[in-house]
MISE-633518 format. One line per 8 residues: number of its first residue (from 1); for each residue x, y, z of N, C-alpha, C. Coordinates in steps of 0.05 Angstrom, whole numbers, plus 5000, padded with zeros to 4 digits. Layout:
% residues N
NUM) X,Y,Z,X,Y,Z,X,Y,Z  ... $
This chain:
% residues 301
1) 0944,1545,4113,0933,1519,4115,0904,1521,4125  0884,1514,4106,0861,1521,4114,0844,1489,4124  0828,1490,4140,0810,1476,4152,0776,1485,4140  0754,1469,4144,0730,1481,4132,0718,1503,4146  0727,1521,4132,0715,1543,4149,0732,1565,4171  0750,1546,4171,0778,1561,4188,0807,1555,4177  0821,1573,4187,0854,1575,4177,0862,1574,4209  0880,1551,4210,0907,1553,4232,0922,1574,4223 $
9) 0920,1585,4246,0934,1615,4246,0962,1607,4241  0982,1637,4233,1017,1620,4234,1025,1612,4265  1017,1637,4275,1020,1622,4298,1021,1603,4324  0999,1581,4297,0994,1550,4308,1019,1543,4302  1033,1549,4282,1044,1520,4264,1071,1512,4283  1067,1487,4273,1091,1477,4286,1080,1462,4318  1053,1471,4320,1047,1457,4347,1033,1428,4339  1014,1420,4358,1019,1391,4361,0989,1392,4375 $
17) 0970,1369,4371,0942,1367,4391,0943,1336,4396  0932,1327,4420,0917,1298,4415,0900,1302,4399  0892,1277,4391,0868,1271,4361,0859,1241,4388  0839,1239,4391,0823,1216,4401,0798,1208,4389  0801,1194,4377,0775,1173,4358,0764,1146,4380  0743,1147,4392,0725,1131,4405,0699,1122,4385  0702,1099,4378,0685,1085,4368,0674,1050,4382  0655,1038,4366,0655,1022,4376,0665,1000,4383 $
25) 0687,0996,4366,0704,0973,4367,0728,0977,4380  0744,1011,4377,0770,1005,4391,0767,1045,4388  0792,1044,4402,0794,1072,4421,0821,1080,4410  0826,1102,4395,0854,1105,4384,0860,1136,4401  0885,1135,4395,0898,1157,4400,0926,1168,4392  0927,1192,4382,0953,1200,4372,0960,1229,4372  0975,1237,4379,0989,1261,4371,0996,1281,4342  0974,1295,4339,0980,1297,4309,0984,1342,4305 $
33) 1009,1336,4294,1013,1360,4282,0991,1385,4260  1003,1407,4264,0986,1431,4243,0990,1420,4218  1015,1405,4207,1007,1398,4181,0991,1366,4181  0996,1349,4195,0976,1329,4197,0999,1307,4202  1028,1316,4208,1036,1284,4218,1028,1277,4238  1035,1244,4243,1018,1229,4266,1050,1220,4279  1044,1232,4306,1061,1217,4325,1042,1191,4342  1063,1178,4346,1046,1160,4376,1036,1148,4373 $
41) 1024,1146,4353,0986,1129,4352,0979,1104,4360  0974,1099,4388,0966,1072,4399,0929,1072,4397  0929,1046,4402,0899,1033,4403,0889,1017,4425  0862,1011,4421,0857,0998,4442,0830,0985,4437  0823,0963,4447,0799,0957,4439,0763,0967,4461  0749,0967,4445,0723,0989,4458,0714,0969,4474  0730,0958,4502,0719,0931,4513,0685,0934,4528  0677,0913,4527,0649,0915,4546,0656,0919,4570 $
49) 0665,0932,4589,0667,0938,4613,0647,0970,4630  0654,0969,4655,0640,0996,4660,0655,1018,4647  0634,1040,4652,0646,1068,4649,0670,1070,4649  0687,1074,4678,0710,1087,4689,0732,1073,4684  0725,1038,4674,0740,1024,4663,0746,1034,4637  0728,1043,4615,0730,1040,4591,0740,1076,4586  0748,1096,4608,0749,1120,4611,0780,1112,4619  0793,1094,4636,0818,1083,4638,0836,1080,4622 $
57) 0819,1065,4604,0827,1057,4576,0837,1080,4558  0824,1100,4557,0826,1125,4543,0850,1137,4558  0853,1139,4590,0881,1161,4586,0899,1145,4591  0898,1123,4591,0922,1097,4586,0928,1106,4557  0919,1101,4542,0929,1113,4517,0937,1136,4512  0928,1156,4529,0939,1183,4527,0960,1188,4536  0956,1169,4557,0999,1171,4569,1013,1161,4555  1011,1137,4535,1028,1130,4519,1033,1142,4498 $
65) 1008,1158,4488,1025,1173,4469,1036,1204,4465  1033,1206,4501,1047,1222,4508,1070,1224,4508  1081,1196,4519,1111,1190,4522,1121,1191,4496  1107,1178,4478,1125,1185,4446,1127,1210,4439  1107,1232,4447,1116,1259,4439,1137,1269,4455  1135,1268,4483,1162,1275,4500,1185,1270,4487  1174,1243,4472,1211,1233,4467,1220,1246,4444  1196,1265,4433,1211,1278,4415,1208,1311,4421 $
73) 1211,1314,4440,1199,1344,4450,1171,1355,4443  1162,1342,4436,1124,1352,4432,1104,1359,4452  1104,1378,4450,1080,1379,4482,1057,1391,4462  1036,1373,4461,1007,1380,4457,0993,1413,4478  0969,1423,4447,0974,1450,4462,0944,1443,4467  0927,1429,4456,0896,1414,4462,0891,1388,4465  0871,1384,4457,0857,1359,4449,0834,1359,4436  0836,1342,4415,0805,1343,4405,0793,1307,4406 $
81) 0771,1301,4404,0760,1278,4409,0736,1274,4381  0738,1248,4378,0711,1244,4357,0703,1213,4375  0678,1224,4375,0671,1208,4398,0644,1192,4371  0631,1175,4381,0602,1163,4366,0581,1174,4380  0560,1176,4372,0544,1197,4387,0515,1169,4386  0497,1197,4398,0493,1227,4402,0515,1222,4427  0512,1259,4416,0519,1282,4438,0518,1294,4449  0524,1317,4470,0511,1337,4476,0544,1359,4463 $
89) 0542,1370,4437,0572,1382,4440,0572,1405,4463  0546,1415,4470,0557,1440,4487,0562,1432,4518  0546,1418,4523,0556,1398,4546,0573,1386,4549  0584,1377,4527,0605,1357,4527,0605,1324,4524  0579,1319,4539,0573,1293,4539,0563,1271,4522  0571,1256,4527,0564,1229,4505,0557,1206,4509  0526,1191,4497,0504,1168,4496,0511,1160,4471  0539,1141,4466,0539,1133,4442,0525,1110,4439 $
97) 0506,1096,4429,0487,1081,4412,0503,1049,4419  0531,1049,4404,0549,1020,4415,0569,1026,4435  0568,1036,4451,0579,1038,4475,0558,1048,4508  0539,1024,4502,0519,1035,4525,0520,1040,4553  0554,1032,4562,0563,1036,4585,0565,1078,4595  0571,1083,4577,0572,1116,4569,0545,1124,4560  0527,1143,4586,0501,1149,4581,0499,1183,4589  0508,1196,4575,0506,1230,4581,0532,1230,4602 $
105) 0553,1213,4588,0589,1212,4603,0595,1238,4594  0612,1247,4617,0623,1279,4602,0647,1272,4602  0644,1264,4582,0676,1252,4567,0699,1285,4555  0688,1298,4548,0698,1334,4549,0711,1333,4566  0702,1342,4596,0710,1354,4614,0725,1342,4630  0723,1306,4633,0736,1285,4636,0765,1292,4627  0764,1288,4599,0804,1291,4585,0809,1322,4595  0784,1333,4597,0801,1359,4606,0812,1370,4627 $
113) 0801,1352,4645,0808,1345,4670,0854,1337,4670  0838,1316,4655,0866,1285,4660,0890,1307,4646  0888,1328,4626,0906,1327,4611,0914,1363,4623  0893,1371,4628,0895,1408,4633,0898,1425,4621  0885,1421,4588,0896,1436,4565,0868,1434,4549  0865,1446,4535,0837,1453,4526,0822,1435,4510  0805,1422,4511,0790,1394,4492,0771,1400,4489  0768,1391,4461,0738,1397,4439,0730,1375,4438 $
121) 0698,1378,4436,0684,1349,4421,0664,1347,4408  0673,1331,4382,0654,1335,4372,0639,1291,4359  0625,1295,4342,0611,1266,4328,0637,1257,4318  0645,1227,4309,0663,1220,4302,0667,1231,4270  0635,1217,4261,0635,1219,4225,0636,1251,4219  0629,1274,4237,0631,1306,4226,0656,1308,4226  0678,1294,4252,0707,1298,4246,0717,1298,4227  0708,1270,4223,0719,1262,4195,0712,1278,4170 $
129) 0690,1288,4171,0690,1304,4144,0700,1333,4152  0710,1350,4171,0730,1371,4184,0760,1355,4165  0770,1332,4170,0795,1316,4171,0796,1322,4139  0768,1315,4130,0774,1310,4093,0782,1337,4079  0767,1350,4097,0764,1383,4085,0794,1388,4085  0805,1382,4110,0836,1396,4119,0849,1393,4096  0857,1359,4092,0876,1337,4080,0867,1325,4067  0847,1322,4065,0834,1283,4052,0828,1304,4014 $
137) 0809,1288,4014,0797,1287,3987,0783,1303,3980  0771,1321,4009,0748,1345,4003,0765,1366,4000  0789,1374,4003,0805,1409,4004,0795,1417,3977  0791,1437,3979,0774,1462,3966,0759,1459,3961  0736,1445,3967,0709,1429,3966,0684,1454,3984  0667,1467,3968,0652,1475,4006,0628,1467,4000  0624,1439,3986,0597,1430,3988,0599,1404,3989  0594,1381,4010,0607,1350,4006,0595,1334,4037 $
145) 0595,1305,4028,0586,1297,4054,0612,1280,4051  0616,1268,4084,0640,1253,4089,0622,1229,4109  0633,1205,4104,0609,1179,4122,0633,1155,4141  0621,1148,4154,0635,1129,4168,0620,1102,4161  0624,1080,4151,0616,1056,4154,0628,1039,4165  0624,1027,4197,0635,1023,4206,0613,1000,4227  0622,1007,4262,0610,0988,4270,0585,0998,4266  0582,1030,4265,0554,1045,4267,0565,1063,4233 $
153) 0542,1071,4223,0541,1091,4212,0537,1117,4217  0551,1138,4212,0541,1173,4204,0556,1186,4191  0549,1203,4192,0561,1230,4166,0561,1258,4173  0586,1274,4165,0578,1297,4166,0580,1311,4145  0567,1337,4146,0553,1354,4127,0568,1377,4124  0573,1382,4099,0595,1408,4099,0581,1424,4075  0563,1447,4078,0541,1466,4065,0560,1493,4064  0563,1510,4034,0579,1536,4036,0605,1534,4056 $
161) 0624,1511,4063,0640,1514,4071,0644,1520,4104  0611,1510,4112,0605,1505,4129,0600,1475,4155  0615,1474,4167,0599,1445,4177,0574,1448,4188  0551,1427,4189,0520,1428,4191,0533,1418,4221  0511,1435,4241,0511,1427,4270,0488,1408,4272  0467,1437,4271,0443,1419,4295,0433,1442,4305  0410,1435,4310,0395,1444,4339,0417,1439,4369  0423,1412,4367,0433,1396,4383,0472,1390,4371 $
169) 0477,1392,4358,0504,1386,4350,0502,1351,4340  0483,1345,4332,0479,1321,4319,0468,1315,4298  0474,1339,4279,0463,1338,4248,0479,1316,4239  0473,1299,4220,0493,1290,4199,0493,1252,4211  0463,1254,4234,0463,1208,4240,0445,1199,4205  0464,1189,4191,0446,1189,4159,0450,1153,4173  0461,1148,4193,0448,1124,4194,0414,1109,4204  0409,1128,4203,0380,1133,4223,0349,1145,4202 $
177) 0369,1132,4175,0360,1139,4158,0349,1119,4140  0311,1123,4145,0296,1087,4139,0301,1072,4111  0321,1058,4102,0326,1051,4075,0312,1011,4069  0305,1011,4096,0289,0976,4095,0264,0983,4111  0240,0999,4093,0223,0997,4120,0215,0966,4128  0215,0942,4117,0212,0916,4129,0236,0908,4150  0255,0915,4149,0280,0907,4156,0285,0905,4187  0307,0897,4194,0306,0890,4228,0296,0923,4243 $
185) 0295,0917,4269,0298,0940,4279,0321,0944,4286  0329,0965,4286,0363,0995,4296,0363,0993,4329  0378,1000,4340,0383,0997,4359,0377,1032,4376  0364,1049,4350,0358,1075,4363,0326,1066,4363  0314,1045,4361,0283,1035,4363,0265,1048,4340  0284,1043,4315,0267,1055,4288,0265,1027,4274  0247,1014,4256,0251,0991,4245,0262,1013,4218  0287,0991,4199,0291,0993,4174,0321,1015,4173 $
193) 0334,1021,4195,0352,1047,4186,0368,1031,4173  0386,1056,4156,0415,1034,4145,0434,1026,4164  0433,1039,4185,0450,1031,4214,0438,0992,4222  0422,0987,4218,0406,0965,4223,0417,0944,4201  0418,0944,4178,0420,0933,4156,0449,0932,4141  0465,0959,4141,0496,0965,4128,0521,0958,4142  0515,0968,4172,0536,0968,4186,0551,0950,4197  0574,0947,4204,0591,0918,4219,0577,0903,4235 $
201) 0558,0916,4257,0542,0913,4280,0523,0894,4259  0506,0899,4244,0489,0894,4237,0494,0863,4219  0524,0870,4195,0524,0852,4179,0530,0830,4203  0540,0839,4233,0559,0812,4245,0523,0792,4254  0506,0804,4252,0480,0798,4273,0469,0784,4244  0466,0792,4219,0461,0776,4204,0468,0757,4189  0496,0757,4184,0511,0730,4174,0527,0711,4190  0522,0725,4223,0544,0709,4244,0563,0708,4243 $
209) 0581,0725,4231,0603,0728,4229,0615,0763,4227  0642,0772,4234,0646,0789,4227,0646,0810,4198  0651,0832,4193,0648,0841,4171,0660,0838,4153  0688,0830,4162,0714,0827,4138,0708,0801,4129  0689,0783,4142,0690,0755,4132,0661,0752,4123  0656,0769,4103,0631,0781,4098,0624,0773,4066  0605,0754,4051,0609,0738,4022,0599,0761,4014  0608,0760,3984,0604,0776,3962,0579,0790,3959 $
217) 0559,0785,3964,0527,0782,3952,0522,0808,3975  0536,0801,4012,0527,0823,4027,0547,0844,4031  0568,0848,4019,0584,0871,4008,0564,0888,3988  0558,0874,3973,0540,0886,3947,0506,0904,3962  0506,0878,3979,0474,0888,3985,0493,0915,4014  0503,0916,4020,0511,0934,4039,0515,0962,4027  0542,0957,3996,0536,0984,3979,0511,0996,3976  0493,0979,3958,0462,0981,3961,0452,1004,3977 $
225) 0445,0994,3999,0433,1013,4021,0453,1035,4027  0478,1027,4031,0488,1054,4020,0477,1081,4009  0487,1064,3978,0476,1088,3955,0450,1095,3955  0423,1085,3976,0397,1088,3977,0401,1120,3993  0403,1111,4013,0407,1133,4036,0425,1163,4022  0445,1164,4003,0458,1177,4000,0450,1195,3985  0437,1182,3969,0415,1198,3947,0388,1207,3959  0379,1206,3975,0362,1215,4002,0373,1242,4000 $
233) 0394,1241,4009,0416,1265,4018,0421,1288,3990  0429,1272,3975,0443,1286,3945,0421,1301,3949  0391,1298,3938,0371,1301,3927,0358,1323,3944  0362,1323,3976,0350,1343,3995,0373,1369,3992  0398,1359,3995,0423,1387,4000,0432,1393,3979  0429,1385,3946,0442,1391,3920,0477,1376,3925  0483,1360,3932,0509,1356,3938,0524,1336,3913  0556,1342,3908,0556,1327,3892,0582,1305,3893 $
241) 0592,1314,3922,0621,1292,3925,0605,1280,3958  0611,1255,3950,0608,1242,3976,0630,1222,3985  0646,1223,4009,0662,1209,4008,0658,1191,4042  0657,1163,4037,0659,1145,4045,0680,1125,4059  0690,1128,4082,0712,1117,4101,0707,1105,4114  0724,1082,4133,0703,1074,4164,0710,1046,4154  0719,1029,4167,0726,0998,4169,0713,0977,4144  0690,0975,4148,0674,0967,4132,0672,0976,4099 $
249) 0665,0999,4096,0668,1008,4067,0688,1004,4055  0708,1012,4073,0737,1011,4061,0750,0983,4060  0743,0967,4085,0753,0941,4074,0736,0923,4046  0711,0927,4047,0697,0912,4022,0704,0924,3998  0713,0949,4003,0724,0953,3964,0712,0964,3943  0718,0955,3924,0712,0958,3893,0685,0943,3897  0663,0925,3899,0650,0916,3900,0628,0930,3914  0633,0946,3941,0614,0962,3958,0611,0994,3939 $
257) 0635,1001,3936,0630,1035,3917,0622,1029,3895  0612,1006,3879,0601,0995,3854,0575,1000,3848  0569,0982,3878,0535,0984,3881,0526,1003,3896  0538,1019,3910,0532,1042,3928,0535,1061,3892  0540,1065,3879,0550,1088,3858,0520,1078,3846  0519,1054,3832,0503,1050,3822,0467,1054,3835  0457,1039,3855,0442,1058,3872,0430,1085,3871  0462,1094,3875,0453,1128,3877,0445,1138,3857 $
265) 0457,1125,3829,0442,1136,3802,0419,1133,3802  0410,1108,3812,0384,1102,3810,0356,1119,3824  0372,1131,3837,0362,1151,3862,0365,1176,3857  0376,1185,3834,0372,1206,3824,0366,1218,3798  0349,1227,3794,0341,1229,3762,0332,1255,3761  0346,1278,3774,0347,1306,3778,0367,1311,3746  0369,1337,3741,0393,1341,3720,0419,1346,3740  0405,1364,3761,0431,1373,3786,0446,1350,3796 $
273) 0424,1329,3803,0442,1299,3818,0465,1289,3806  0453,1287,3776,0476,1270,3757,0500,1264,3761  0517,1291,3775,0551,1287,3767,0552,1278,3806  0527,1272,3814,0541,1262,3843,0556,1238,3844  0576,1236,3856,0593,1211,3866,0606,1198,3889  0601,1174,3896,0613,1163,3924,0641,1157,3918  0651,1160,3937,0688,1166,3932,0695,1153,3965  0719,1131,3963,0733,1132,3979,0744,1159,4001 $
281) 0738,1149,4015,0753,1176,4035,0784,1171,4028  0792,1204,4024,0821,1200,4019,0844,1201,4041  0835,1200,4067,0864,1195,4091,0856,1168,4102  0847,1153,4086,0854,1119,4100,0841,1125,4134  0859,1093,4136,0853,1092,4157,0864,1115,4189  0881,1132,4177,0883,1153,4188,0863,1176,4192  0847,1172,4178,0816,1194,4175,0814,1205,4214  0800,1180,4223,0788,1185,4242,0798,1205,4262 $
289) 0833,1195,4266,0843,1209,4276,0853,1242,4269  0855,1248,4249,0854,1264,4233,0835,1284,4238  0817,1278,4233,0788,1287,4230,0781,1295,4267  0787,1283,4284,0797,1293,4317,0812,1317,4315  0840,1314,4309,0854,1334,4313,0845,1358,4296  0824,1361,4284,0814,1380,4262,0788,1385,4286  0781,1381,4292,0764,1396,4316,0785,1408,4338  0808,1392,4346,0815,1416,4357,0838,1441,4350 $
297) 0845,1432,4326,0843,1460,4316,0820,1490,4305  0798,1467,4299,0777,1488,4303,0773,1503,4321  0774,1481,4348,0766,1498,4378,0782,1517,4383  0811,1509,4373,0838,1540,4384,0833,1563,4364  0816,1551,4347,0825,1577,4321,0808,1603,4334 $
């Protein structure tokens, strides 16, 4: 059972990790197996409160879905986390962008603390493309980007079957990526990113309303900038599967991968670009978590 870049040894199988997905809207957690079942999986919402409150929140959920693994004899042998960044991965710490209560939090050493078993961390959206590689839509893939559209945008980068770090462990913010230079300003103080313009955050600040309650015309214009940004990407790394997950994308549909597809053609007129394509992420709304427990099997391997 291979992962990008790594194989769970045999003598993982059969064990068990937390998977913790921290984003901006809500805080999941679950217990997920070497082959990828999900025990446990409670939620929680990413409330505006302080730090230690919203760090509460996190092993409140860890105890609960602790208790569901107990009840079936599971004892977790890690933890892995996909947190929203930036980050510091070697530090551990995390300044996520929509969670400004958490400013260089060492959210790492924190669960590693609470739980006493070894925890990885990494960007949420790189999990997720670790998660696609495992299970999803990328397996046997070693060239592909995987994206989150969500309250925030990013992506991670998977080169020769490699995941893209960083200098810093924060390769792969393609939300930070100028696709309106007129457009509002981002909340990382860039005018025009697609984070500013695509995202939940952004559509809720421009139509006053949430994203699911979002009219036709800014589903379309949201694919749009999408497929702008993506072809940015195609066109710099030669890439030719891109797959697209994360609240937002996935709830607007057939209408957002239309104009995001279409876009990208438009954005590419290479002979290499041609066969590129935006694709649904294939583990649903299970990705995130997924894509967690796939860092920490990276970290044990």
């Amino acid at each position: 059972m291979s992962l990008v870049g790594l194989d769970i040894p045999p003598s993982r199988h059969g064990q068990h990790v937390f998977a913790v997905d921290i984003g901006g809207t809500k805080v999941a957690v679950a217990v997920i197996g070497d082959t990828g079942e999900v025990v446990g999986r409670v939620e929680a919402p990413t409330s505006n409160v302080g730090a230690e409150e919203l760090f509460n929140t996190v092993t409140a959920l860890l105890d609960r879905a602790s208790e569901s693994a107990n009840a079936k004899r599971i004892r977790p042998e890690a933890a892995g986390i996909g947190c929203g960044g930036p980050l510091s991965e070697e530090g551990g710490t995390v300044s996520p962008l929509h969670i400004p209560q958490w400013q260089e939090f060492p959210l790492r050493d924190r669960v590693a603390e609470y739980l006493g078993i070894p925890t990885f961390l990494d960007n949420d959206a790189k999990a997720l493309a670790l998660g696609e590689g495992w299970l999803g839509a990328a397996q046997g893939a070693r060239d592909y980007m995987a994206m989150v559209v969500s309250t925030g945008i990013g992506a991670g980068i998977v080169l020769g079957g490699e995941l893209l770090q960083g200098s810093s462990g924060n390769a792969g913010h393609l939300g930070h990526i100028v696709v309106a230079p007129d457009g509002p300003w981002c909340a990382c103080g860039v005018q025009g990113c697609l984070e500013a313009v695509a995202s939940g955050t952004a559509i809720r600040s421009i139509t006053g309303h949430p994203a699911e309650k979002a009219p036709l015309e800014v589903r379309i214009e949201s694919g749009k900038y999408v497929g702008r940004a993506v072809a940015t990407v195609v066109n710099l790394l030669d890439l030719q599967l891109v797959l697209v997950a994360g609240s937002v994308a996935l709830g607007f549909g057939e209408p957002f991968f239309s104009a995001a597809n279409t876009e990208l053609l438009l954005g590419c007129g290479l002979e290499y670009t041609n066969p590129a394509k935006i694709l649904p992420g294939g583990l649903g709304s299970k990705g995130p978590l997924v894509g967690a427990a796939a860092v920490a099997w990276r970290g044990l391997g």
